[in-house]
C-alpha positions as CSV (number, residue, x, y, z in Angstrom):
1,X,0.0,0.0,0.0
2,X,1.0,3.1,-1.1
3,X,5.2,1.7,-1.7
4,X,6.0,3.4,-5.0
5,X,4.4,7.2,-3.9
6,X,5.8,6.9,-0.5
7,X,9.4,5.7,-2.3
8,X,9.6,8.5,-4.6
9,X,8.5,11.4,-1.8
10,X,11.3,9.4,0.4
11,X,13.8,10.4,-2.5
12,X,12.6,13.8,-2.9
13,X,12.8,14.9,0.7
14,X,16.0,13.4,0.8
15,X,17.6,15.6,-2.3
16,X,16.1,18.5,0.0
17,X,17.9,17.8,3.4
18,X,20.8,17.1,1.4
19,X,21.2,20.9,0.3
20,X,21.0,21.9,4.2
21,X,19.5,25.6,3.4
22,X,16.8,25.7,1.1
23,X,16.4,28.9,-1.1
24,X,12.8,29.4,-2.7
25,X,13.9,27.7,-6.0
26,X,15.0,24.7,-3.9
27,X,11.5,24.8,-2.6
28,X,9.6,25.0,-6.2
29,X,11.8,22.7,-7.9
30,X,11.0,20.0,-5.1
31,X,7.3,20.8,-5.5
32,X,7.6,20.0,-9.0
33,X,8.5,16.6,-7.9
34,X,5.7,16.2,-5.9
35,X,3.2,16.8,-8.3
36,X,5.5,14.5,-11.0
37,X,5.2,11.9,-8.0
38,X,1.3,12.6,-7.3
39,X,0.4,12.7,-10.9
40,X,2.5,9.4,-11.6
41,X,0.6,7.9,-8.2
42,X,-3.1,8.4,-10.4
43,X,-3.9,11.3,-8.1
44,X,-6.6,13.6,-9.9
45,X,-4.9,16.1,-11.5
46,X,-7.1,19.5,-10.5
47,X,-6.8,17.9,-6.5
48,X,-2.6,17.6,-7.2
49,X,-2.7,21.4,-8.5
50,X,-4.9,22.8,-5.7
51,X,-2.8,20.9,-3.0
52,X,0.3,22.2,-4.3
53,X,-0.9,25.4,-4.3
54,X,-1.9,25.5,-1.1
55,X,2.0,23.8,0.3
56,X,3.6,26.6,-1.7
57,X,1.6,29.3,0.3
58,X,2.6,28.1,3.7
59,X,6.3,26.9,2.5
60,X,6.8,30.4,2.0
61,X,9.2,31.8,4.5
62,X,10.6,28.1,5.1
63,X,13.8,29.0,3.3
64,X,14.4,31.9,6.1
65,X,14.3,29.6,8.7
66,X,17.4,28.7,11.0
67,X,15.8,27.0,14.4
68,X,13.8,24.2,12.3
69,X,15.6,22.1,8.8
70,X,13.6,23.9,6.3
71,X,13.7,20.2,4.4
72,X,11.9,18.8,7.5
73,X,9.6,22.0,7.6
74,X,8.5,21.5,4.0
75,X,7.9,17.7,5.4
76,X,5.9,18.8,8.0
77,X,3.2,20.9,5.8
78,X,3.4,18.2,3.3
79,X,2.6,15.8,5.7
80,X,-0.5,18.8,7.2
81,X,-2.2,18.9,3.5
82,X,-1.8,15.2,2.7
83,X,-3.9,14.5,6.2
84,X,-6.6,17.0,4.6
85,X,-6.3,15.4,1.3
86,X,-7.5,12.2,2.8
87,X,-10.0,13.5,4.8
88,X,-8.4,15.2,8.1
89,X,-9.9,13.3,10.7
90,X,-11.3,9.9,11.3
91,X,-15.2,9.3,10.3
92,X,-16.4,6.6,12.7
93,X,-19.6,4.6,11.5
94,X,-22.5,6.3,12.7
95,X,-24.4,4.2,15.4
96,X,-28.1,4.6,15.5
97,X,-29.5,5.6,18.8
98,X,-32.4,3.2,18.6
99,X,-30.9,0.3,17.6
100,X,-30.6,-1.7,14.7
101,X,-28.2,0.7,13.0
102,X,-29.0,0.1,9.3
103,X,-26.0,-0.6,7.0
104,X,-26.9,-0.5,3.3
105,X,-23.5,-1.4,1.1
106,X,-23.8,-0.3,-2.9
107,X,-20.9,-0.5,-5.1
108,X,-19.7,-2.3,-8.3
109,X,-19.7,-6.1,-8.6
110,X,-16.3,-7.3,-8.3
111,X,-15.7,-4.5,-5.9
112,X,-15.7,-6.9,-2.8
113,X,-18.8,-5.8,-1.4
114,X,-20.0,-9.1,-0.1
115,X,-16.5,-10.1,1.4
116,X,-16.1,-6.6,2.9
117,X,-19.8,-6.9,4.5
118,X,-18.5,-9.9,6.0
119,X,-15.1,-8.3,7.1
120,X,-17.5,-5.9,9.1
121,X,-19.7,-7.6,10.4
122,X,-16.5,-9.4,12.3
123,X,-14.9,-6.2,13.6
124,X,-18.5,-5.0,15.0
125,X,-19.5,-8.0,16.6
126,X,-15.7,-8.3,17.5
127,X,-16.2,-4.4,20.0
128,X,-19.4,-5.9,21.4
129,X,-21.9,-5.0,18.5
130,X,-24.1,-8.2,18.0
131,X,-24.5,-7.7,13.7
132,X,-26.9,-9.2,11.2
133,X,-26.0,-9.7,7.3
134,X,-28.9,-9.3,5.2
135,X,-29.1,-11.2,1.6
136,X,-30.0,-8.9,-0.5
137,X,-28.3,-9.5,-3.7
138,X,-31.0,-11.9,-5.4
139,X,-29.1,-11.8,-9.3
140,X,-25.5,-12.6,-8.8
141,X,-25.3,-16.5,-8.6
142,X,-24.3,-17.7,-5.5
143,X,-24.2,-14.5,-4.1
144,X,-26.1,-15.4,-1.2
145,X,-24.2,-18.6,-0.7
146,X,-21.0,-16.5,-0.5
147,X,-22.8,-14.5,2.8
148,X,-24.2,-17.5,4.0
149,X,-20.8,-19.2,4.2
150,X,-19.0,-16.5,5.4
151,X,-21.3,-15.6,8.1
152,X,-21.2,-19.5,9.3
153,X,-17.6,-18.8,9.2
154,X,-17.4,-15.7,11.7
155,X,-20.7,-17.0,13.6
156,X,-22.1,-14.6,12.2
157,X,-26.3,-14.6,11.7
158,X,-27.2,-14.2,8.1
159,X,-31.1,-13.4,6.7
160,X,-31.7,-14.9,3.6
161,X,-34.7,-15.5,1.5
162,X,-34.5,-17.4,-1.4
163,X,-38.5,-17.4,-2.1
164,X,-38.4,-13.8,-3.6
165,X,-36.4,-11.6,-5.9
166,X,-38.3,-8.7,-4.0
167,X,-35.2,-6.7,-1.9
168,X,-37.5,-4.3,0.0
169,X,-39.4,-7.5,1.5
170,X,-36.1,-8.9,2.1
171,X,-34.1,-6.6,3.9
172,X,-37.3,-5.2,5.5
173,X,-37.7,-8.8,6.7
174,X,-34.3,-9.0,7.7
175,X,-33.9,-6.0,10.1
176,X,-37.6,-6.9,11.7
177,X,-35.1,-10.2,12.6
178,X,-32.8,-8.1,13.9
179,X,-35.1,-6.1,16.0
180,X,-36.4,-9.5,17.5
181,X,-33.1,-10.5,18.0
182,X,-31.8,-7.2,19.6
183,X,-29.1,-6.8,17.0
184,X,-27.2,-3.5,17.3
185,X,-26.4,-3.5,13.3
186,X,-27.5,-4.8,10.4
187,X,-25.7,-5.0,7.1
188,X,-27.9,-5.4,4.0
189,X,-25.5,-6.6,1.1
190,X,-26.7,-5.2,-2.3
191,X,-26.4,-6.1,-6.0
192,X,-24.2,-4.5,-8.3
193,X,-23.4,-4.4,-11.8
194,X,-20.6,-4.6,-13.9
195,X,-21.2,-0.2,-14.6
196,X,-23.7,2.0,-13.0
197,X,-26.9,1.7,-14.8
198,X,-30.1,3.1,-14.2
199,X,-32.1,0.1,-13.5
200,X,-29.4,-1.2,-10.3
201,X,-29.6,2.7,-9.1
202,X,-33.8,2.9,-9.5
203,X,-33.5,-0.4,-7.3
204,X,-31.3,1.0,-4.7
205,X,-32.8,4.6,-4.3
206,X,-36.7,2.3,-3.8
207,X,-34.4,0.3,-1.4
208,X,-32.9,3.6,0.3
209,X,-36.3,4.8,0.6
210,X,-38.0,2.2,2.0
211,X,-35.6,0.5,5.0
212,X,-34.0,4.6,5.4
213,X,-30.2,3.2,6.5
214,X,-28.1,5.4,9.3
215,X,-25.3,4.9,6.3
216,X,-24.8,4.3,2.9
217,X,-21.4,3.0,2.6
218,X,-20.0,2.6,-1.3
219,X,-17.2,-0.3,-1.5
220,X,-14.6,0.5,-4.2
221,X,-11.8,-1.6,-5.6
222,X,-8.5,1.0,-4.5
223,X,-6.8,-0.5,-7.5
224,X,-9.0,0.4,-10.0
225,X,-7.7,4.2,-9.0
226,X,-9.3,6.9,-10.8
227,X,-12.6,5.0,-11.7
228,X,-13.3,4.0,-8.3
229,X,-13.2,7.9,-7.7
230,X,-15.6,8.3,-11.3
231,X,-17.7,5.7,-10.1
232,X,-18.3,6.8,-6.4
233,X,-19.3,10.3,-8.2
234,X,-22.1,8.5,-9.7
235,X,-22.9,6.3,-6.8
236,X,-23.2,9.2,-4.3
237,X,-25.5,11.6,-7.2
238,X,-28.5,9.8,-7.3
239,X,-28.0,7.8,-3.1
240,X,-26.1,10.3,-1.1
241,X,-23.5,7.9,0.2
242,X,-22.4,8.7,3.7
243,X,-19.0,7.2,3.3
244,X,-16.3,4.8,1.4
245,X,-14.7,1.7,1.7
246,X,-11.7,0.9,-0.2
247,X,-10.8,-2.2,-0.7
248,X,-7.5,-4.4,-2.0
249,X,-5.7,-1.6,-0.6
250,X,-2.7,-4.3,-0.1
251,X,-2.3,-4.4,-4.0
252,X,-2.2,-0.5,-4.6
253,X,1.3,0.5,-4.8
254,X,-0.1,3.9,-5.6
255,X,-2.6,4.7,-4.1
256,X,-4.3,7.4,-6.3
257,X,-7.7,6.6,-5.6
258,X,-7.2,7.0,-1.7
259,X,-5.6,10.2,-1.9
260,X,-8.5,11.5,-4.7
261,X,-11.7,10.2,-3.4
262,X,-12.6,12.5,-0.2
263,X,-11.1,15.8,-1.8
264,X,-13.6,14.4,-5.4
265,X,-16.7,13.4,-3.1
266,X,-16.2,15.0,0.4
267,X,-17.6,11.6,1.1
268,X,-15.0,10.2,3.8
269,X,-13.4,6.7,3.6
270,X,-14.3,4.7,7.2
271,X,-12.3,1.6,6.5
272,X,-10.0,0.1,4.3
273,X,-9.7,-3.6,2.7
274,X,-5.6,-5.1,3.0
275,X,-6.1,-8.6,2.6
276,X,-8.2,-11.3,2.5
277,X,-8.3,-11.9,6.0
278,X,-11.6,-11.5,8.0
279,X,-9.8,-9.8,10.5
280,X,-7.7,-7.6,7.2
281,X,-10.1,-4.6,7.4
282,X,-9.2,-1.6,9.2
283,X,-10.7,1.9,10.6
284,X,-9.4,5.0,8.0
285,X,-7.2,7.0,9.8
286,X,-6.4,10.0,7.6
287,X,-3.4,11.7,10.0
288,X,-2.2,8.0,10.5
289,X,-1.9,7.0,7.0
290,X,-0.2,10.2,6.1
291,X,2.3,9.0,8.1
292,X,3.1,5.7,6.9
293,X,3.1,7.6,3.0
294,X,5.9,10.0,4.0
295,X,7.7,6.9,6.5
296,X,7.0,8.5,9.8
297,X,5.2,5.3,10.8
298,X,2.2,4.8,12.8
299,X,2.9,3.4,16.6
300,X,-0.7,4.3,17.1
301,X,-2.4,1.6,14.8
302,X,0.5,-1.3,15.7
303,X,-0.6,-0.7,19.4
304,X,-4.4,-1.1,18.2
305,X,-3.8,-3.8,16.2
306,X,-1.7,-6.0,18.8
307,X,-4.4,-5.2,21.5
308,X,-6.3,-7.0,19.1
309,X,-4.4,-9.8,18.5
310,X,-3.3,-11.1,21.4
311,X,-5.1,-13.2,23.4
312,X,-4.7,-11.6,27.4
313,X,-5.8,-15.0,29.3
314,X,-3.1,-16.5,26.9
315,X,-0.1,-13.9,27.5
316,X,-0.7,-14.3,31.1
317,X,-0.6,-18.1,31.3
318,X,2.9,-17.9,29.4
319,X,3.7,-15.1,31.8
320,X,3.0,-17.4,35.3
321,X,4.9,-20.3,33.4
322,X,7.9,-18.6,32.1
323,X,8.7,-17.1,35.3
324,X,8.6,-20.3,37.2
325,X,10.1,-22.1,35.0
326,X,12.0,-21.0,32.2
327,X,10.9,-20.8,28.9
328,X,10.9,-23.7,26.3
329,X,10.2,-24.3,22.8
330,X,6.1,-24.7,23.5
331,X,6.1,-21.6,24.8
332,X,8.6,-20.1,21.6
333,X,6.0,-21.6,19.3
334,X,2.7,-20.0,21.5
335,X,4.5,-16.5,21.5
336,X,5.8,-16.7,17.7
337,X,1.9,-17.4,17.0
338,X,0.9,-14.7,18.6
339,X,2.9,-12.7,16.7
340,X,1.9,-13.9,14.1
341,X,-1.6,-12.9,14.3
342,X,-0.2,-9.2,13.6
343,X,0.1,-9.9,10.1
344,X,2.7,-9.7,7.6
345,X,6.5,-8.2,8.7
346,X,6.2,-6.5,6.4
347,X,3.3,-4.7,7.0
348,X,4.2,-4.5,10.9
349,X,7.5,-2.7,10.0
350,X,5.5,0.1,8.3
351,X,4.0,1.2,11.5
352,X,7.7,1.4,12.7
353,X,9.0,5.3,12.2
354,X,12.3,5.4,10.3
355,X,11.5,2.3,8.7
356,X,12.3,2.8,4.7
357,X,11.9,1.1,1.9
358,X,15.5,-0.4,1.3
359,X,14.5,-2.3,4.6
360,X,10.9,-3.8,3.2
361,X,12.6,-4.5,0.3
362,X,14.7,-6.9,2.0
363,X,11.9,-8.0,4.3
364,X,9.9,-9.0,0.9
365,X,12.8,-10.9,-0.1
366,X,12.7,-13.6,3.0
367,X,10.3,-16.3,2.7
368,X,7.4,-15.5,3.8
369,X,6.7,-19.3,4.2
370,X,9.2,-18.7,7.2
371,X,7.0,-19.3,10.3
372,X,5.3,-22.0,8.8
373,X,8.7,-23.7,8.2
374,X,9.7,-22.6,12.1
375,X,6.1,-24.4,13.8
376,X,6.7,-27.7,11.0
377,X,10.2,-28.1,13.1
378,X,8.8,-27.6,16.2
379,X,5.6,-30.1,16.2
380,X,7.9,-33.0,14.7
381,X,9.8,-33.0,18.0
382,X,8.3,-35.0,20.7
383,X,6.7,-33.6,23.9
384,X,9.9,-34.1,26.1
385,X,11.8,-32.6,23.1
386,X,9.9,-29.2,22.8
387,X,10.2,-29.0,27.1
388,X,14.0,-29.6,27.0
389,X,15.6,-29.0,24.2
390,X,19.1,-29.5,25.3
391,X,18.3,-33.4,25.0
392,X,18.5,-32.7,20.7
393,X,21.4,-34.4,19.8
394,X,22.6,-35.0,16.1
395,X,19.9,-38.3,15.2
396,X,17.0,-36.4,17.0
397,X,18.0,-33.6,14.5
398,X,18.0,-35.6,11.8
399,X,14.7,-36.9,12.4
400,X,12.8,-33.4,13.5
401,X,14.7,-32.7,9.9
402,X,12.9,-35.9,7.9
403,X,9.3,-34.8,10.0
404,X,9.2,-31.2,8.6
405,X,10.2,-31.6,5.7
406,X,13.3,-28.9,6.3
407,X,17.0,-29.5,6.2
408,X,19.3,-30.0,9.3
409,X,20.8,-27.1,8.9
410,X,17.4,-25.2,9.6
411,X,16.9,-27.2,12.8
412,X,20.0,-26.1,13.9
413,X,20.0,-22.4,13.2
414,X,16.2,-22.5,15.1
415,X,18.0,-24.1,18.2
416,X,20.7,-21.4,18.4
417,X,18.3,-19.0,18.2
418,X,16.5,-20.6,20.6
419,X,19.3,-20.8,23.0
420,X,20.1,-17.1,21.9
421,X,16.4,-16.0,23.3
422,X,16.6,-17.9,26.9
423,X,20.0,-16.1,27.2
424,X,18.8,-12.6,26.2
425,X,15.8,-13.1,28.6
426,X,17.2,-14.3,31.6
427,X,19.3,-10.8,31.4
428,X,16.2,-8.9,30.8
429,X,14.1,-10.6,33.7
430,X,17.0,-9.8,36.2
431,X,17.3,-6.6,34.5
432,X,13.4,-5.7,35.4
433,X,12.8,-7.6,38.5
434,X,16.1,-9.1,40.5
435,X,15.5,-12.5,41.2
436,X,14.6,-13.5,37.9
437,X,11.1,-11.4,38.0
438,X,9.6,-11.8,34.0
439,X,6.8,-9.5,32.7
440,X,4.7,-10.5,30.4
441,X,5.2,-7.2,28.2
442,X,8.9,-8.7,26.9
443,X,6.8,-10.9,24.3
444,X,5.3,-7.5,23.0
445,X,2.4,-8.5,25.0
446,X,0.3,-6.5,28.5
């Protein structure tokens, strides 16, 4: 997400501190790049001019400056307009007072709309929102087999009525569920189209009408760049979306669409789509994501996201144990899993500031397959093996090495690091506590 823009600005800004003092022709010619960089990133072009227009204005005076870099000024009100290009603050998904909040999702097929209405309906009822998915797509084939499934897999309740092709008596039906049920949301999934066309928009606007949703929320494809901006133009004309979610966002190098749809529509974008993942949709964050484009990170989100992932009861089990007794290769496997659930490296060390993209780069290039390889090693050793791993000598080796599937010479490198670990921790234990005192926070975990 967003690698090739925030590559390119990475390089710019770094011509700019180069120089030390900038002069105002410093300044212009580096906002020439920019808009190269924005334009080259499918940003629209009429947002790209008013944007640089409005950096100019405020970088004037930067190149008089002596208590600040001017190079990390210019950064700075880069960073200030690119957090009102997306949107300036975060939109949160407007909760009706009298519950069921009604969700209505429009947007192309082939967009992800179903998938996403899934994804949502997981991180809802994941904060203590009981949610509903409502079938209303009655033309795609097997579209309501898709929700079905998907709800069964994030026991999640789906309505579905395969007697009528009627969507008002469906998703009316569906939300008088909910109500019995005391649901606090309900998604209604809706039917799209392979381009807007005015029979699917007369459908939804009679749908609109008649269940009158708390939000309208258009799902985009973030690759498709400046048509998902064209097309959520035409969606929000004639339904008055209330906001946008973008998805595949983990395939757009560029990001153009992002960084053109709220300054196009005013409509903001609430989450975003970056992976396949149930759990791989997350809350839009404009100041947040402005950071990770210009590499200044975004602690903020990691912190979210790992307070999400790790399992408490879990972190303090391997707490109690470790300290009493040491740590072995069960536990190495439970912590490395928990990790895990963070996502990608890759995408972890983009939260990290200073992290550039000569480091990703090499992170891409490890096997990803890595961890997998790791918990193969670890299962083919025996119960007794995993507790004491001082006991593998060279034919245990050889046969945890036949069991995975992985050559000796990985099973070694894992035990070294393994010994590596238990020595690093039994410093930082006496380093917190004396006496060997472990806290559960040196796993990344609270």
């Amino acid at each position: 997400m967003f690698d090739e823009l925030s590559e390119k600005l990475e390089a710019t800004f770094a011509r700019l501190r180069g120089r030390g003092i900038l002069n105002e022709a410093d300044i212009k010619e580096g906002l020439r790049e920019v808009r190269r960089v924005l334009l080259e990133a499918d940003v629209n072009f009429q947002l790209t001019r008013e944007f640089l227009e409005r950096v100019e204005k405020k970088a004037v005076g930067v190149a008089q400056l002596r208590t600040v870099s001017p190079a990390q000024q210019l950064v700075k009100i880069v960073y200030d307009e690119l957090t009102a290009m997306l949107g300036e603050r975060r939109e949160a998904l407007k909760l009706s007072t009298v519950p069921p909040t009604i969700v209505m999702m429009v947007g192309l097929q082939g967009s992800g709309k179903t998938t996403t209405a899934a994804k949502l309906a997981r991180k809802l009822k994941a904060e203590g929102k009981p949610t509903r998915l409502i079938a209303a797509d009655v033309y795609r084939p097997a579209a309501i087999d898709q929700l079905e499934t998907l709800g069964a897999q994030l026991d999640v309740p789906v309505y579905a009525d395969r007697g009528t092709t009627d969507v008002v008596r469906i998703a009316k039906a569906g939300i008088d569920a909910a109500r019995r049920n005391r649901d606090r949301v309900v998604i209604v999934d809706t039917a799209g189209r392979l381009q807007i066309d005015d029979e699917m928009m007369t459908e939804l606007d009679h749908l609109k009408r008649e269940i009158h949703p708390d939000e309208i929320l258009f799902v985009a494809d973030g690759m498709t760049g400046q048509d998902a901006v064209r097309i959520a133009q035409g969606f929000d004309q004639r339904l008055h979306v209330t906001g946008v979610i973008l998805t595949k966002m983990d395939g757009d190098a560029r990001g153009g669409a992002a960084l053109s749809i709220y300054g196009v529509t005013k409509k903001p974008i609430k989450y975003i789509g970056v992976g396949e993942k149930p759990e791989a949709l997350e809350e839009f964050h404009p100041d947040r994501m402005a950071g990770r484009i210009l590499q200044q990170g975004d602690v903020v989100s990691l912190v979210e996201k790992a307070q999400e992932a790790f399992d408490a009861d879990e972190a303090k089990r391997l707490e109690k144990k470790v300290r009493k007794e040491g740590m072995d290769l069960n536990d190495f496997l439970t912590a490395m899993r928990q990790i895990e659930k963070l996502g990608p490296l890759e995408g972890v060390l983009k939260m990290l500031p200073g992290v550039n993209t000569k480091m990703l780069k090499q992170v891409k290039a490890a096997d990803p397959r890595r961890m997998k390889h790791v918990e193969a090693i670890v299962l083919s050793m025996t119960p007794n093996e995993r507790k004491t791993p001082g006991v593998m000598n060279g034919s245990r080796r050889a046969r945890v090495a036949r069991g995975s599937g992985r050559p000796v010479s990985e099973v070694n490198r894992l035990l070294e690091q393994f010994r590596e670990m238990q020595k690093m921790m039994k410093k930082a234990a006496a380093a917190q506590g004396g006496g060997g005192k472990f806290r559960p926070n040196m796993f990344g975990m609270r």
